[in-house]
ROZALUM-407934 format. One record per residue: residue in three letters; x, y, z of N, C-alpha, C, CB in turn. Coordinates in steps of 0.02 Angstrom, whole numbers, plus 50000, padded with zeros to 5 digits. Glycine has a CB too. Layout:
// residues N
ala|X|Y|Z|X|Y|Z|X|Y|Z|X|Y|Z .
...
// end
This chain:
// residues 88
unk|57098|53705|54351|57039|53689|54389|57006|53755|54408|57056|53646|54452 .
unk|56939|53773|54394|56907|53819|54409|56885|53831|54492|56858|53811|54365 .
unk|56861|53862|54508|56841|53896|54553|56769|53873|54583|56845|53958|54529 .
unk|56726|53822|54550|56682|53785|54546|56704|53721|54583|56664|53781|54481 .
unk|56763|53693|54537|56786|53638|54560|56829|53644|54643|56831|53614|54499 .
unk|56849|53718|54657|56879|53687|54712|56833|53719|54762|56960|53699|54722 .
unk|56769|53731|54764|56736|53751|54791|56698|53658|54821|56702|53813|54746 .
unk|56687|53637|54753|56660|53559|54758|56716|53524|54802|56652|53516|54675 .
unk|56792|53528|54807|56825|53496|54823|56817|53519|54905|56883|53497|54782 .
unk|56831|53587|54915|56827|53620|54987|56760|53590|55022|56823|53710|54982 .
unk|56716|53571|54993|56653|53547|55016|56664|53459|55035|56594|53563|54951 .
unk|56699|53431|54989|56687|53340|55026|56772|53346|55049|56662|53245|54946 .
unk|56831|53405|55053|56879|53390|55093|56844|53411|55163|56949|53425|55073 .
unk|56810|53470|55186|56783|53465|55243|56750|53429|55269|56764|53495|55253 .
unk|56726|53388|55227|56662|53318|55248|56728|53266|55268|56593|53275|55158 .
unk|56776|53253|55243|56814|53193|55269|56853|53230|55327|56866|53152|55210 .
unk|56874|53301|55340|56913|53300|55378|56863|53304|55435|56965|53345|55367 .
unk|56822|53340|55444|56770|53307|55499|56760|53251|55508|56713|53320|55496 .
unk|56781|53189|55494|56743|53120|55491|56814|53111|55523|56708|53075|55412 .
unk|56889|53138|55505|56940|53129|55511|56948|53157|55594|56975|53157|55453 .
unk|56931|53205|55614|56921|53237|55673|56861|53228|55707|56928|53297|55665 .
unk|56804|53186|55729|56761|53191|55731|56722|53238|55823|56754|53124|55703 .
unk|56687|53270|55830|56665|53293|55885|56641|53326|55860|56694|53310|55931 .
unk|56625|53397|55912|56567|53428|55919|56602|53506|55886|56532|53423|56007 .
unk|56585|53532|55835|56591|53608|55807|56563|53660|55860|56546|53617|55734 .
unk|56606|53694|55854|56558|53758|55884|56512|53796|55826|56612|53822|55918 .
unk|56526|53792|55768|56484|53834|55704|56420|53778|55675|56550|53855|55625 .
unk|56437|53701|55681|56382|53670|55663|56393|53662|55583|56319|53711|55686 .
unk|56374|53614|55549|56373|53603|55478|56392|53654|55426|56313|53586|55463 .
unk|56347|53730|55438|56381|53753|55387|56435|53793|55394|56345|53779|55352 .
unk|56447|53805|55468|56524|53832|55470|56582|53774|55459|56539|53866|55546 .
unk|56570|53707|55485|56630|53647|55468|56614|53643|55375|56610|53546|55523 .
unk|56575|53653|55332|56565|53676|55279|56618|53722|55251|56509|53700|55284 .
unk|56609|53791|55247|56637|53850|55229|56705|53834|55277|56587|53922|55245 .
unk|56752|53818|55320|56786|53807|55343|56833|53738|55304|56756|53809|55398 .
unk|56801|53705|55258|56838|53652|55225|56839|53684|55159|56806|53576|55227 .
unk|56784|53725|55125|56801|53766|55056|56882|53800|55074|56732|53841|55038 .
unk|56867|53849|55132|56937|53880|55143|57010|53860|55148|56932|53903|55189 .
unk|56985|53794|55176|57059|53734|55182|57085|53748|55126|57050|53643|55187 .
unk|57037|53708|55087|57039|53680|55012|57116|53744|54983|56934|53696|54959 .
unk|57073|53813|54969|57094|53837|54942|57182|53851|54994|57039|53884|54919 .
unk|57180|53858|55064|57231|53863|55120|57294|53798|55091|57184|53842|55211 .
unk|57247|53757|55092|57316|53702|55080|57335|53695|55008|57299|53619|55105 .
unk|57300|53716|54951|57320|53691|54876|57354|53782|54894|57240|53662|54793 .
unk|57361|53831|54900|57398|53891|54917|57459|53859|54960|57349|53948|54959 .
unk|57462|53836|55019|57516|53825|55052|57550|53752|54981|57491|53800|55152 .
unk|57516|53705|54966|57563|53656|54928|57595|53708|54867|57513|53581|54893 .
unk|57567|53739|54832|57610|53759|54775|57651|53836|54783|57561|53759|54710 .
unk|57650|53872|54852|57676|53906|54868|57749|53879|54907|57631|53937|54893 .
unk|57753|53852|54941|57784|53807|54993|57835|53739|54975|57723|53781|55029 .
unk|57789|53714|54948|57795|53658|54942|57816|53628|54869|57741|53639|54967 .
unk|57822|53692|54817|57816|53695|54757|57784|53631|54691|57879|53713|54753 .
unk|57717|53615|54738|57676|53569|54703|57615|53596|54677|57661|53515|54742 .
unk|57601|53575|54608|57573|53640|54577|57509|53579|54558|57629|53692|54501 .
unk|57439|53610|54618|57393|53580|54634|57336|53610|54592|57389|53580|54701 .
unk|57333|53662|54552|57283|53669|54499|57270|53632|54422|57289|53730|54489 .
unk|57292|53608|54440|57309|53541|54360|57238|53488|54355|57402|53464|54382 .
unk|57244|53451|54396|57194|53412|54391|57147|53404|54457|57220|53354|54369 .
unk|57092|53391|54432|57027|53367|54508|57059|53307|54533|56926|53339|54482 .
unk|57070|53263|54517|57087|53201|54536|57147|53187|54548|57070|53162|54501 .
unk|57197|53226|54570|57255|53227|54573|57273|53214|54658|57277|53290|54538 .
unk|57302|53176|54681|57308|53146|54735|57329|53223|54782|57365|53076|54728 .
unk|57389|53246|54753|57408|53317|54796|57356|53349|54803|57458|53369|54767 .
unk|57319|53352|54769|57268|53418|54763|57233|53393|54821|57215|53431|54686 .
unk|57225|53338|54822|57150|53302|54881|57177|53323|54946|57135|53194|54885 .
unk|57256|53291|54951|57301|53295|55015|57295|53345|55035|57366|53286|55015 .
unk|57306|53405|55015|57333|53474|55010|57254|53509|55033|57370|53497|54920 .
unk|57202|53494|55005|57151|53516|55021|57108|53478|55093|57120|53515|54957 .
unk|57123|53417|55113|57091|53404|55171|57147|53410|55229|57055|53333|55166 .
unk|57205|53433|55224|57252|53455|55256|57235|53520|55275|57308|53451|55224 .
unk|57225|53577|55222|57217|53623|55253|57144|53649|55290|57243|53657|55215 .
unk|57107|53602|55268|57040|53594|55300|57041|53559|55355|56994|53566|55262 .
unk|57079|53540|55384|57094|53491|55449|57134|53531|55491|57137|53419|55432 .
unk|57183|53595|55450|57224|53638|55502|57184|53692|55519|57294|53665|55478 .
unk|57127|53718|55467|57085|53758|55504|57019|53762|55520|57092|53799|55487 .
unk|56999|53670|55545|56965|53646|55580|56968|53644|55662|56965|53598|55554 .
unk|57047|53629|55670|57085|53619|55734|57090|53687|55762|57160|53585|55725 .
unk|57108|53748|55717|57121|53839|55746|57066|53859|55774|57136|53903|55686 .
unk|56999|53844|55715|56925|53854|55735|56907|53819|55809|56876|53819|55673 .
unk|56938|53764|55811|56913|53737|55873|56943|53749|55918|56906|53681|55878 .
unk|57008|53782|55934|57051|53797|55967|57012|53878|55988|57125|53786|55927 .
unk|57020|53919|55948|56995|53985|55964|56933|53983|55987|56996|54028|55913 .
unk|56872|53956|55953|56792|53969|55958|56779|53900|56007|56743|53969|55869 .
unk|56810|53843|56023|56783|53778|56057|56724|53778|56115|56842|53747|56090 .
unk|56754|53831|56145|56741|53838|56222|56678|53894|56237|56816|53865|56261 .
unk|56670|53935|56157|56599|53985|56177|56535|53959|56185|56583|54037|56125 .
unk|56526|53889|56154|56467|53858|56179|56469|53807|56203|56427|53852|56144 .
unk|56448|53805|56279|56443|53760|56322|56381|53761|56359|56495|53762|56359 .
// end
């Protein structure tokens, strides 16, 4: 899987894990955006490092999805944890 594709994937895993988490961002669309590309690549890195599931094989591959709105959901929660509270 190219670099295209998990760019496409980092893009609708951050769209579900926001829908999955839902409230208020401190960065707004295109930081919960670029914050689910990064998952993407965070969790298919933690699954086949870790976890020894080897998530570059296919787009449609159930791990790959897991693995990518997982890690877009763990550094959805850090982002909101660290940055939550600067705009109020």
């Amino acid at each position: 899987m190219g670099i295209v594709a998990w760019i496409v994937l980092g893009l609708v895993a951050g769209a579900l894990a926001k829908l999955l988490l839902p409230g208020r961002d401190p960065g707004g669309l295109v930081v919960t955006t670029l914050i689910g590309i990064a998952g993407s690549f965070v969790g298919g890195w933690i699954a086949s490092r870790f976890l020894d599931r080897k998530v570059t094989a296919h787009f449609f591959d159930l791990t790959t999805w897991a693995s990518a709105i997982g890690g877009a959901l763990v550094l959805l929660i850090l982002y909101r944890i660290f940055f939550g509270n600067s705009r109020n």
